[in-house]
N, C-alpha and C positions, 0 to 999 in steps of 0.2 A: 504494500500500500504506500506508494508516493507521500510522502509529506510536506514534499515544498511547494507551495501553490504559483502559481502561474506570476511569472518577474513584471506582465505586459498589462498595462492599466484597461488596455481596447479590446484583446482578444481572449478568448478561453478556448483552451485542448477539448475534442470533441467530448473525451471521458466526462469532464466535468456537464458539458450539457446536456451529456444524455442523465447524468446523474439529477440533473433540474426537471430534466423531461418525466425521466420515472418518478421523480417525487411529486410531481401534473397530475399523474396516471394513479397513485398513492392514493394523493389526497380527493382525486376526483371518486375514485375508491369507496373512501371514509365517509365523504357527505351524499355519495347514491345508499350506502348501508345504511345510515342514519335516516336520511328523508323513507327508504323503503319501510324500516323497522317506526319510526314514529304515525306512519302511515297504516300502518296493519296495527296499532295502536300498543306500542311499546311506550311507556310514560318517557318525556325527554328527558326527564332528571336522571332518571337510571340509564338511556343509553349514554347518556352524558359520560356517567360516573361510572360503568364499563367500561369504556375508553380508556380514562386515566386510570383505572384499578387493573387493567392489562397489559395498558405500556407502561406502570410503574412496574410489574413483576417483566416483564422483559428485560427491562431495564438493568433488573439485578442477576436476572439470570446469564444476560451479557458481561456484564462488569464484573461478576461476585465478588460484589466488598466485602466477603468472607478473609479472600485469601490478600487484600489490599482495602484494611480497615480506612485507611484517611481518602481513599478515592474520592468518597460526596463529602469531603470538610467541606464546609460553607463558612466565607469569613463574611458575610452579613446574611446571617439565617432571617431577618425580616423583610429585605429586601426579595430575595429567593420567594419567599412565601407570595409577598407582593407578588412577582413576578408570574408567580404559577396561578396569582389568581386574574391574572388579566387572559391569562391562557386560558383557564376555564371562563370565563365571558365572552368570550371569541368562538370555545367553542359549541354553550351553551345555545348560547343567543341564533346561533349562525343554526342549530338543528333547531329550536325554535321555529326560526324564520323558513328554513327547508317543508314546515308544514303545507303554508300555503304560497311560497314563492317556486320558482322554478331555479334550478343547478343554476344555469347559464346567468340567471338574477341575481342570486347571491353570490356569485364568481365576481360577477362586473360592479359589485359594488363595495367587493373585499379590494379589485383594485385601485379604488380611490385609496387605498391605504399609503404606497407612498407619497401622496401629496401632503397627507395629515403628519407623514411621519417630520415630512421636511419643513412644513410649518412648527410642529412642533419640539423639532430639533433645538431650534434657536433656545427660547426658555430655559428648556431641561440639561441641552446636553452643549450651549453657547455655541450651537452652528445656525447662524444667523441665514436666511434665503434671502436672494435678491431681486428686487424686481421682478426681473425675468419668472424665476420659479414660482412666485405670488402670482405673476400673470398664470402661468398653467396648473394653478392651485386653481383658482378661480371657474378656469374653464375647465376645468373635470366635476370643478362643483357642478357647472352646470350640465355636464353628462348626467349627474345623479339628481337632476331635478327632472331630465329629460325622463329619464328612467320610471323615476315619480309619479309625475305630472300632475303634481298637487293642484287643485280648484278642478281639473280636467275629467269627472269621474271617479269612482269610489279607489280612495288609498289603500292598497295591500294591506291585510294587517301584517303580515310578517318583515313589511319594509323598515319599520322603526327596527326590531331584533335585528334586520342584518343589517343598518347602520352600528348599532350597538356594539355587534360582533365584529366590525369592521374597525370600531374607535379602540373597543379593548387589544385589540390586535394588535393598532398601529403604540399603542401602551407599551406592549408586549418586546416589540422588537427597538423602542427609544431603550428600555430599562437592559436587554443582551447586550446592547450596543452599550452603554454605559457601566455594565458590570464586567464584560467581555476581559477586561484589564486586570482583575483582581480574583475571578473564581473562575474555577477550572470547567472546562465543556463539560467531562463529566458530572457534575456535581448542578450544573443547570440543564441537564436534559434529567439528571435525577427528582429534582425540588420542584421542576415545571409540570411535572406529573406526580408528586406527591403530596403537595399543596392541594390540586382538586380533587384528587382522592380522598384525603379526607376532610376536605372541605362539604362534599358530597353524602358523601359516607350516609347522613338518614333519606339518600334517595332510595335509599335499602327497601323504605317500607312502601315505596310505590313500587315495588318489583313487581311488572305483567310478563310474565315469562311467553316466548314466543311459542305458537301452536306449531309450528313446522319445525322441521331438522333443517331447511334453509334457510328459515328468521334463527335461531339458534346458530349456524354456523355462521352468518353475518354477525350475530353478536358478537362470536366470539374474536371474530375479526377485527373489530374495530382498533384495538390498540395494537394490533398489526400493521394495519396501515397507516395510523399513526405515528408509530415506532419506527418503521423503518423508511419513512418517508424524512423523518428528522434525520434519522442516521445518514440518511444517501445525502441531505442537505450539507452536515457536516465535511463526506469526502466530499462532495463538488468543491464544497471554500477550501478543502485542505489542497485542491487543484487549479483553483485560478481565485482573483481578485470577486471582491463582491462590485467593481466596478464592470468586472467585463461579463458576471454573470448577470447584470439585472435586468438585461431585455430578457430572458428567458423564461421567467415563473410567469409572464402572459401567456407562454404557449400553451397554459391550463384550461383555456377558454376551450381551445379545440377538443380535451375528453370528458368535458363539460356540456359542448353541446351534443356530440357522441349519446353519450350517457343519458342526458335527459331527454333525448328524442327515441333511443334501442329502447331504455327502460320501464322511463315514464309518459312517452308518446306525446311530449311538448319540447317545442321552438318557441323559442325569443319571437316576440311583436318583435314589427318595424322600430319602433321607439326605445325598445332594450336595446337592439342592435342597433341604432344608432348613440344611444348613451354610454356603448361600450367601446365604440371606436373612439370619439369624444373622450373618456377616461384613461383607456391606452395609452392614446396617441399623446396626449398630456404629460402622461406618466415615463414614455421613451422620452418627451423632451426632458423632462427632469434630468434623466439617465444620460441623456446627450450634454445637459448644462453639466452636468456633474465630472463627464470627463473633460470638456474645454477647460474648466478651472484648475484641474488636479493637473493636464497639460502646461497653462499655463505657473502653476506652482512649482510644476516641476521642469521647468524651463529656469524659471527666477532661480532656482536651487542651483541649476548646475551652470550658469551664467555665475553666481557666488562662489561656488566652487573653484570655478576653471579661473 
């Protein structure tokens, strides 16, 4: 397993993208089991909390902090906790909203998430956006009004949950990014799944156990796909820069639309699919501004250098 990631701020080794692709295919996975099982009326708190009570035992059964007790030390256990509860609101909220929204709708509205993140970088994490990136903050917002279409007819009720799940998200990945420094991977793919586990924990007594052996093996699935969609996340960054991966996790739309058309027999209106390209397309400029400046910075670097 290579451990040096990629030296190239623009490009990523195919390895690493296909490792983005299957974790598309993963997580596109987790929310068709989810939407199917709350749909044949599995309570969401419990599929919820199956999730995280399977990929925290994966987790150990991977690692065995048996044989390497300090693996998950946590040097801010509140923080952790924190962290693993914005994971569970992302993923709560988002099976929530999977009730009555469609895949390809809560896809496109999870990717308004980097624009939230990069607004909200400034504040938390003193990476201030400029202009420019406010400008395609603004217009992804208005993808996800398109999407809406608030005053235009009756509002989703699952639209609020996967905003919700979309904000806790973008939470999610400011707080990685800010702990990323001081605790160790393992010990935040531990706590990120420990924390809703037993934060959940009395979803117990809403347990509707599924009547098939294929709502039961979905069950069991979930913290499967889960689990190892974080793990392949992990080797792609260990293979290239998270600048040259981040046009990639869009390509999720396409086992998104896949999925919710084979499975559950819908397509996106004209107005999703136009609120998603609008979002996207937002979102690669981000990705675009992101690398001019780091170009730029690292131009000035070795102009000081030389």
């Amino acid at each position: 397993m290579p451990s040096t990631p990629s030296t190239s701020q623009d490009s990523a080794p195919l390895a690493a993208i296909l490792y983005i692709f299957a974790t598309g295919f993963l997580f596109s996975c987790l929310d068709s089991s989810a939407k199917y099982l709350v749909l044949s009326g599995v309570p969401t708190a419990f599929v919820s909390w199956m999730r995280f009570v399977e990929h925290t035992l994966l987790v150990l059964i991977f690692f065995r902090p048996w044989s390497n007790p300090g693996i998950f030390r946590a040097r801010n256990l509140p923080m952790q906790i924190l962290r693993g509860i914005c994971l569970f609101g992302s993923t709560y909220f988002n099976f929530y909203a999977l009730q009555t929204m469609q895949l390809a709708e809560t896809m496109t509205i999870t990717f308004a998430a980097p624009m939230v993140i990069t607004a909200l970088a400034g504040p938390i994490l003193g990476e201030w956006a400029g202009w420019r990136r406010w400008l395609a903050i603004i217009v992804a917002f208005m993808g996800v009004l398109i999407i809406a279409r608030p005053g235009f007819g009756e509002l989703n009720p699952g639209l609020p949950y996967s905003i919700t799940a979309m904000l806790s998200y973008s939470f999610y990945v400011l707080l990685t990014r800010k702990m990323a420094a001081t605790e160790s991977p393992e010990s935040l793919i531990f706590y990120s799944a420990l924390a809703p586990a037993i934060l959940m924990s009395p979803a117990i007594t809403q347990a509707v156990l599924p009547q098939t052996p294929f709502q039961i093996l979905l069950l069991c699935l979930l913290g499967f796909f889960g689990g190892l969609g974080h793990f392949l996340i992990i080797l792609a960054y260990k293979r290239a820069t998270t600048a040259a991966l981040a046009p990639y996790p869009f390509l999720q739309i396409i086992w998104m639309l896949g999925f919710g058309y084979f499975i559950f027999g819908q397509f996106p209106d004209a107005y999703t699919l136009c609120g998603a390209v609008i979002i996207i397309g937002s979102g690669l400029y981000v990705v675009h501004r992101e690398r001019q400046l780091r170009a730029v910075a690292k131009s000035r670097q070795d102009r000081k250098n030389g």
